[in-house]
C-alpha positions in Angstrom: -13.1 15.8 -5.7 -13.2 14.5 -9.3 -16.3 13.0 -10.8 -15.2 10.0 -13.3 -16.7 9.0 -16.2 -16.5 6.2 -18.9 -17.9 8.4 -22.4 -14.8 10.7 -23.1 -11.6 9.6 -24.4 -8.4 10.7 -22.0 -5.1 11.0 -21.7 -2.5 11.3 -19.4 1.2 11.4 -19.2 2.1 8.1 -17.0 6.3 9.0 -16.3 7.1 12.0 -14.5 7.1 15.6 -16.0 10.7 16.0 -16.4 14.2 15.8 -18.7 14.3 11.9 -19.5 15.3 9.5 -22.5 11.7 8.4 -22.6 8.4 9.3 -21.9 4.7 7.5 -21.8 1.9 9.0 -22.8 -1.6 6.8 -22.6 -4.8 7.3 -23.9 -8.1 5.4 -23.6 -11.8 5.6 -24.8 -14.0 5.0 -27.5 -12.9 6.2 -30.9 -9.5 7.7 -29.8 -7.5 5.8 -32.0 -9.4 7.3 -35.4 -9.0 10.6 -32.9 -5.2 10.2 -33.3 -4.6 9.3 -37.0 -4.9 12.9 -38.6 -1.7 13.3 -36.2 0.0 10.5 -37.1 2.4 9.3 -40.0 1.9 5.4 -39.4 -0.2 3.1 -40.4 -2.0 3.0 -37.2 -5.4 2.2 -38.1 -4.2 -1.3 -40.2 -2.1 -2.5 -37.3 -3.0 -5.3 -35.7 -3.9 -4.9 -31.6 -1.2 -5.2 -29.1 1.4 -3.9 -32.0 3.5 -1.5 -31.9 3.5 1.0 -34.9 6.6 4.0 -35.8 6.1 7.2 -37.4 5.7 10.5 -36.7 3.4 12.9 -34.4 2.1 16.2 -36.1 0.8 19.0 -34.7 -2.6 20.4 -35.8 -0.6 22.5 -38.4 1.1 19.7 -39.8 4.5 20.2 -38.7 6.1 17.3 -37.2 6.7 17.5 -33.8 8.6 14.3 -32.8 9.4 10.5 -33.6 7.7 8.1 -31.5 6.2 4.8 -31.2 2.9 3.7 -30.3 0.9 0.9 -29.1 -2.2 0.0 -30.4 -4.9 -2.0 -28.0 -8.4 -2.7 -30.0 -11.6 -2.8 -27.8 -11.1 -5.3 -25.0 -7.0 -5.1 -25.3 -6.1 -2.5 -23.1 -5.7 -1.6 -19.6 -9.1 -0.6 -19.8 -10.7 -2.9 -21.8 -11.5 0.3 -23.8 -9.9 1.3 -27.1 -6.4 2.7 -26.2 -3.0 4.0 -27.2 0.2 4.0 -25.7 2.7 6.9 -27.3 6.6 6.3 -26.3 7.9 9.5 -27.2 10.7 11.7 -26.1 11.1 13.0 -22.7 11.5 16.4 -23.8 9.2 19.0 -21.4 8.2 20.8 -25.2 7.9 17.4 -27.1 5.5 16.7 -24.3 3.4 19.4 -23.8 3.6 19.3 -27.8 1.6 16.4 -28.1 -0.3 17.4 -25.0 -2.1 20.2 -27.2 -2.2 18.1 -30.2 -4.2 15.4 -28.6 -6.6 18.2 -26.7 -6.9 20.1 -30.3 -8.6 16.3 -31.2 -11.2 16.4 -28.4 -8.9 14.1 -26.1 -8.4 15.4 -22.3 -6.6 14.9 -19.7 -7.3 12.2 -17.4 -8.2 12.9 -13.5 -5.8 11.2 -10.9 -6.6 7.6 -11.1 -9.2 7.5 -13.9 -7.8 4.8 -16.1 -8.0 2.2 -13.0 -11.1 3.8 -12.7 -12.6 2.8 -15.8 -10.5 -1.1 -15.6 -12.6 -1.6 -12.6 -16.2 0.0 -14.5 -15.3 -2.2 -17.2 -14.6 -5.4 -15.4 -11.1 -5.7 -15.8 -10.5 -5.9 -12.4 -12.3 -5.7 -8.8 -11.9 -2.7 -6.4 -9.0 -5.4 -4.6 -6.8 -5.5 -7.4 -7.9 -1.6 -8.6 -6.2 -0.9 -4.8 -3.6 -3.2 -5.3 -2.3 -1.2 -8.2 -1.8 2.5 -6.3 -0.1 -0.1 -4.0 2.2 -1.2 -6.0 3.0 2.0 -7.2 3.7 3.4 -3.9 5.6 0.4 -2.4 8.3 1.1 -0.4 9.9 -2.5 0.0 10.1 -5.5 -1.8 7.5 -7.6 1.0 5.1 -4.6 0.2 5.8 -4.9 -3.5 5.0 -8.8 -3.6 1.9 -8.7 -1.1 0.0 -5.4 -3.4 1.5 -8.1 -6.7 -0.3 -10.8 -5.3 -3.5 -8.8 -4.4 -3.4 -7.2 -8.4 -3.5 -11.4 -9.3 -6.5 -11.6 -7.2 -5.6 -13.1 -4.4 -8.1 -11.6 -2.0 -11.0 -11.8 -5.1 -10.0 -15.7 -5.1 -10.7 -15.8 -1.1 -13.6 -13.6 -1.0 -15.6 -16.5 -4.1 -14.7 -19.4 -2.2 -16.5 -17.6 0.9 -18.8 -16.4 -1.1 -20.2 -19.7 -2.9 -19.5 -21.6 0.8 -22.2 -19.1 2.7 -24.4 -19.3 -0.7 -24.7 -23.1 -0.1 -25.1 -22.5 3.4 -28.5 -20.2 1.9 -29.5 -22.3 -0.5 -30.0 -24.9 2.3 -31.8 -22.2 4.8 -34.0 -21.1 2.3 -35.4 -24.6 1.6 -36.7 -24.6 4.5 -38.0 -21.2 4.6 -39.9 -22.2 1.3 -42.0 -24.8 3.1 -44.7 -24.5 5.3 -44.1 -25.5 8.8 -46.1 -28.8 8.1 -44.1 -29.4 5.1 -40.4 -29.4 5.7 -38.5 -32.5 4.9 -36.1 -32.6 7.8 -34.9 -30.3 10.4 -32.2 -27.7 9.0 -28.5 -27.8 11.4 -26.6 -24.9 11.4 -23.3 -25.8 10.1 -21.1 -24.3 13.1 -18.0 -26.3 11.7 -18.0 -24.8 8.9 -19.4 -21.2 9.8 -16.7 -20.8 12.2 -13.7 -21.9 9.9 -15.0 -19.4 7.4 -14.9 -16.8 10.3 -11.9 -17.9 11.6 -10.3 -17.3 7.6 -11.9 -13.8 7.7 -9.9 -12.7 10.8 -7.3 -14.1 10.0 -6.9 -12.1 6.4 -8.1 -9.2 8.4 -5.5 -9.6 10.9 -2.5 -9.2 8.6 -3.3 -5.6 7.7 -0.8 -4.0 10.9 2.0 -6.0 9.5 1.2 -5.0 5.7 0.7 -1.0 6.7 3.9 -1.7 8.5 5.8 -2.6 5.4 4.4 -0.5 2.7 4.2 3.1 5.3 7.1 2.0 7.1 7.7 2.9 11.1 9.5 6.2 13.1 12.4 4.9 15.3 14.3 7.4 17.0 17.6 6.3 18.8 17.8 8.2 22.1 19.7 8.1 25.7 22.1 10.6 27.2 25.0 12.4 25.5 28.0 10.3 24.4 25.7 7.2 24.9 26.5 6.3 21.5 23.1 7.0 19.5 25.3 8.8 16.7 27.5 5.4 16.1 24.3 3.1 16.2 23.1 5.6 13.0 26.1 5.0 11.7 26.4 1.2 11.5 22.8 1.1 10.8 23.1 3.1 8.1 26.5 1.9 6.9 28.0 5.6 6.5 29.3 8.7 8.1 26.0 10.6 8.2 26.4 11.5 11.7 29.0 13.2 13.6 30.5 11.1 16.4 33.1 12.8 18.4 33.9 12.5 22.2 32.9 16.0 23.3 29.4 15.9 24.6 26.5 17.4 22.9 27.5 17.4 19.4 24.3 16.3 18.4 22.1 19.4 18.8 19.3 18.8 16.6 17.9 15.5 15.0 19.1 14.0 12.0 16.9 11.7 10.3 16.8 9.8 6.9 15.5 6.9 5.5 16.4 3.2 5.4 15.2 -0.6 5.1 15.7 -2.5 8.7 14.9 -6.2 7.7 12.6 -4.7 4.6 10.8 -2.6 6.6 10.8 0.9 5.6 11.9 2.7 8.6 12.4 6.9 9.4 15.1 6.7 11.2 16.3 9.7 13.6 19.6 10.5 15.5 18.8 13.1 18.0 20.1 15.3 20.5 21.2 13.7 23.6 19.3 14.1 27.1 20.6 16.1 29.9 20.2 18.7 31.8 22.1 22.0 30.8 22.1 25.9 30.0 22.8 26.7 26.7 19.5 27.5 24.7 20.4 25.4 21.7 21.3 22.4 23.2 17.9 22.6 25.2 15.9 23.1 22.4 17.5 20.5 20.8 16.5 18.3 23.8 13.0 18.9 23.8 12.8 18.2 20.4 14.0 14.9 21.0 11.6 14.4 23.5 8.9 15.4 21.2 9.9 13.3 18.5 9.9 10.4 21.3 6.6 10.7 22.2 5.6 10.0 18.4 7.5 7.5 17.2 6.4 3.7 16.8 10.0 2.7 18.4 12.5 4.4 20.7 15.4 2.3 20.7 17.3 3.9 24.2 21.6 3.5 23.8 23.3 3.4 27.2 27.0 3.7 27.4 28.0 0.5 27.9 27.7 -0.5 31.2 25.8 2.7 32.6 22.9 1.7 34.6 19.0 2.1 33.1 17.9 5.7 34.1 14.6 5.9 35.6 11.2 7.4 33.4 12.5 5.3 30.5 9.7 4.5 28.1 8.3 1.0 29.4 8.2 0.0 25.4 11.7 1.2 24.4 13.8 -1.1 23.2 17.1 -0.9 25.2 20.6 -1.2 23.8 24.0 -0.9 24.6 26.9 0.3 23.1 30.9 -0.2 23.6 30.0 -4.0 23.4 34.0 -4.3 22.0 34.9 -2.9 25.4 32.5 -4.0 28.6 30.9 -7.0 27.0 27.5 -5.9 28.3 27.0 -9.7 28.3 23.7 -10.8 29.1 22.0 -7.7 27.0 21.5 -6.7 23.7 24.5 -4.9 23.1 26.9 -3.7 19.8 30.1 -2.3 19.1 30.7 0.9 16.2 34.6 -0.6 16.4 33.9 -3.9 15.3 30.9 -4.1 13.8 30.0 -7.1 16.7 26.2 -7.2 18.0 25.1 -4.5 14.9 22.8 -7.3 13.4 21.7 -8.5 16.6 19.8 -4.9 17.4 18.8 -4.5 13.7 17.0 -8.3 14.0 15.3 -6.8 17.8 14.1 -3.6 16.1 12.5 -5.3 13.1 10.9 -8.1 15.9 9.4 -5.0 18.1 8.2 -3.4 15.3 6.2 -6.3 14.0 5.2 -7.3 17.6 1.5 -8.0 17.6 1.3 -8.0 14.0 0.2 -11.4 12.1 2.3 -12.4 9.3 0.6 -15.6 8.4 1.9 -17.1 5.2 -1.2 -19.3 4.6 -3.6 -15.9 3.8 -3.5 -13.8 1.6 -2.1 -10.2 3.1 -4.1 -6.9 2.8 -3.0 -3.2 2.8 -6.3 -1.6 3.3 -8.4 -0.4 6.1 -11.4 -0.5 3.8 -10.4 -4.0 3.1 -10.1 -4.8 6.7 -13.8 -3.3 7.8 -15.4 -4.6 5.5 -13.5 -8.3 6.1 -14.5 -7.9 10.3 -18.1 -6.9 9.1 -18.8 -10.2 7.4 -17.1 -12.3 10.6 -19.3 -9.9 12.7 -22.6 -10.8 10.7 -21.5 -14.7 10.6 -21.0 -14.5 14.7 -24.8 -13.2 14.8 -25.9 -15.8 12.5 -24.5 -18.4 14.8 -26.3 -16.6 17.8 -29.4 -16.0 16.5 -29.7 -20.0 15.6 -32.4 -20.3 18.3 -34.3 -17.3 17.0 -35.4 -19.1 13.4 -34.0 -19.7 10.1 -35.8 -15.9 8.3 -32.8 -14.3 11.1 -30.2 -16.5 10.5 -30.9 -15.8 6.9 -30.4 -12.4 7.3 -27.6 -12.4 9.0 -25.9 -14.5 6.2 -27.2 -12.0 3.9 -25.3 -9.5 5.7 -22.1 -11.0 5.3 -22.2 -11.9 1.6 -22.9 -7.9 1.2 -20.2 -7.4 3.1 -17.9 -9.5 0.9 -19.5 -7.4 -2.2 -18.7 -4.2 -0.8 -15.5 -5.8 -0.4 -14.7 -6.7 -4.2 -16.9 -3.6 -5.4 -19.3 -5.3 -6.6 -21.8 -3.0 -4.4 -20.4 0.4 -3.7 -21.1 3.9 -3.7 -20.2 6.6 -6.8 -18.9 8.6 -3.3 -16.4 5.5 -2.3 -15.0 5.3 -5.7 -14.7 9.4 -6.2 -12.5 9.1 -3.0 -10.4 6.2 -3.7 -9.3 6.6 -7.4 -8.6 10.6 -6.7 -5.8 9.4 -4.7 -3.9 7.2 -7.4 -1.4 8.9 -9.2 -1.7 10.7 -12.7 -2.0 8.1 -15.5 -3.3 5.6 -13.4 
């Protein structure tokens, strides 16, 4: 695991290494921008911060090795808050290992996964909420997942946990009034303020509680369509997917392994899998096939079950499956969540019932801020937890109370970073991407 550290300029490349028009490659620390100049043919050094300056970028022996563009952030500018450069060069795999060695040959190296957050965050340009919210973003697989890790990089959950944060400091201030008088002394008996104590619980569960729903759509679900052979699984992919992908054809079987792929259902991300259909038979593929399916049954978050149209519900069906049927064009399958492949009928009504049993249980409140970590989430249930034994231990005197309250506000610390281990921070930043 990386150690980080905030004394040595880095670099990183932040596009992928590969052919491209363009590519990025940032820089950040104290001094790098004098660092650069001997390789540069622009003025960089009279530009003003938060300019962009063109030239050229030469190599240690002075020839030139490509025309580029760079950004200029003084002290205080930058991603970092550090001294930093921003070089928009070609994509070209030489150009960039080029200017790779050219920037090492100037003391400048490369940046460990997630170091530039890293140092944002050391520097106070942002708390550990919105230094998570920006892998988030990053690794996003739909636009609700997008928008929620957006909101959280504004600081969203930093804004919630100060309003908590100065309501259970009043709460204390009050408390220890009382603890700062003798027992002849105090000026009127202290109340615990259970209104308020348990609305500021109730908002911490609450937060907390949206984290299924956010996991659900930034990792996405595994929903495997299964039922017997010919059900109509294969044509359900299809329309789902709005192509071909799968082979429908009226001999049984065709289906001998799974299929799977990728796709949005509502804007969840879903892994979606045709597979082989279930019967008993003799032929070694096919079986193997078969108990594949049921393997890949038995760990997905969804088994949506097609029957053939009017074909009765076998027994040993998964009680949480979600059961469909097909050939709605030709039985009607009235009274049940059905869907025609011919005409396209019912298609929407199953994609709606997946997304609903997928988000069963989750809470998808719009008046809270959502949250996308199960750092986030423990740390959120620790304060409620500490503010429920507050409002227990009211008959055992104000010094436990206290305490208890001083639990919880270190509990909302840990959760904005502002108390946290060099451990915590090694493990989260190492898994951010390269030139963040």
């Amino acid at each position: 695991m990386p150690h980080y550290t905030v004394d040595e300029p880095i670099y990183a490349l932040a596009t992928p290494f590969a052919p491209s028009a363009l590519a990025v490659i940032r820089a950040s620390g104290d001094g790098v921008l004098s660092m650069l100049e001997p390789l540069f043919t622009g003025k960089l050094m009279k530009a003003p911060t938060n300019t962009a300056v063109h030239g050229f970028l030469v190599g240690s022996d002075g020839r030139k090795i490509d025309e580029v563009v760079i950004i200029k952030y003084g002290k205080g500018h930058g991603y970092t808050s550090e001294e930093a450069f921003e070089i928009m060069c070609h994509g070209s795999l030489p150009v960039i290992r080029a200017i790779s060695l050219a920037l090492e040959s100037q003391g400048i190296r490369e940046a460990e996964r997630g170091e530039f957050t890293y140092r944002a965050f050391m520097h106070g340009r942002m708390d550990l909420t919105e230094a998570e919210a920006v892998e988030e973003i990053v690794k996003s697989k739909s636009e609700s997942a997008s928008q929620d890790a957006l909101s959280r990089l504004s600081g969203s959950i930093r804004a919630e946990a100060d309003s908590i944060r100065s309501s259970l400091l009043d709460i204390l201030a009050s408390l220890e009034v009382q603890l700062d008088y003798g027992e002849d002394e105090i000026p009127e008996e202290w109340v615990f303020p259970h209104d308020e104590v348990s609305r500021i619980i109730s908002r911490l569960e609450s937060i907390a509680a949206t984290y299924d729903a956010s996991r659900l759509y930034s990792s996405g679900a595994s929903v495997v369509l299964a039922g017997r052979t010919n059900a109509g699984k294969s044509s359900l992919y299809n329309a789902i997917l709005k192509e071909n992908r799968s082979i429908v054809s009226a001999s049984e079987g065709t289906t001998r392994d799974y299929i799977e792929t990728e796709c949005l259902i509502g804007d969840i991300p879903v892994h979606l899998f045709d597979t082989a259909g279930l019967r008993d038979t003799d032929e070694s593929i096919e079986r193997e096939g078969i108990e594949r399916t049921r393997k890949l049954m038995e760990g997905a978050d969804l088994i949506v079950y097609v029957l053939d149209g009017n074909e009765e519900e076998p027994s040993g069906i998964d009680s949480n499956a979600l059961i469909v049927r097909s050939k709605r064009d030709i039985t009607g399958a009235s009274g049940s969540l059905s869907f025609s492949s011919v005409t396209g009928e019912g298609i929407g009504d199953v994609l709606k019932a997946i997304e609903e049993r997928l988000l069963e249980g989750s809470s998808i409140a719009s008046d809270v801020p959502r949250i996308d970590s199960e750092r986030q989430r423990g740390c959120l249930l620790d304060a409620a937890s500490a503010l429920r034994d507050a409002e227990n231990a009211v008959d055992s005197g104000e010094d436990v109370v206290a305490m208890y309250i001083q639990l919880a506000l270190s509990s909302l610390s840990a959760l904005t970073g502002a108390v946290t281990s060099d451990e915590l921070l090694d493990r989260l930043f190492s898994s951010f991407c390269l030139g963040k």
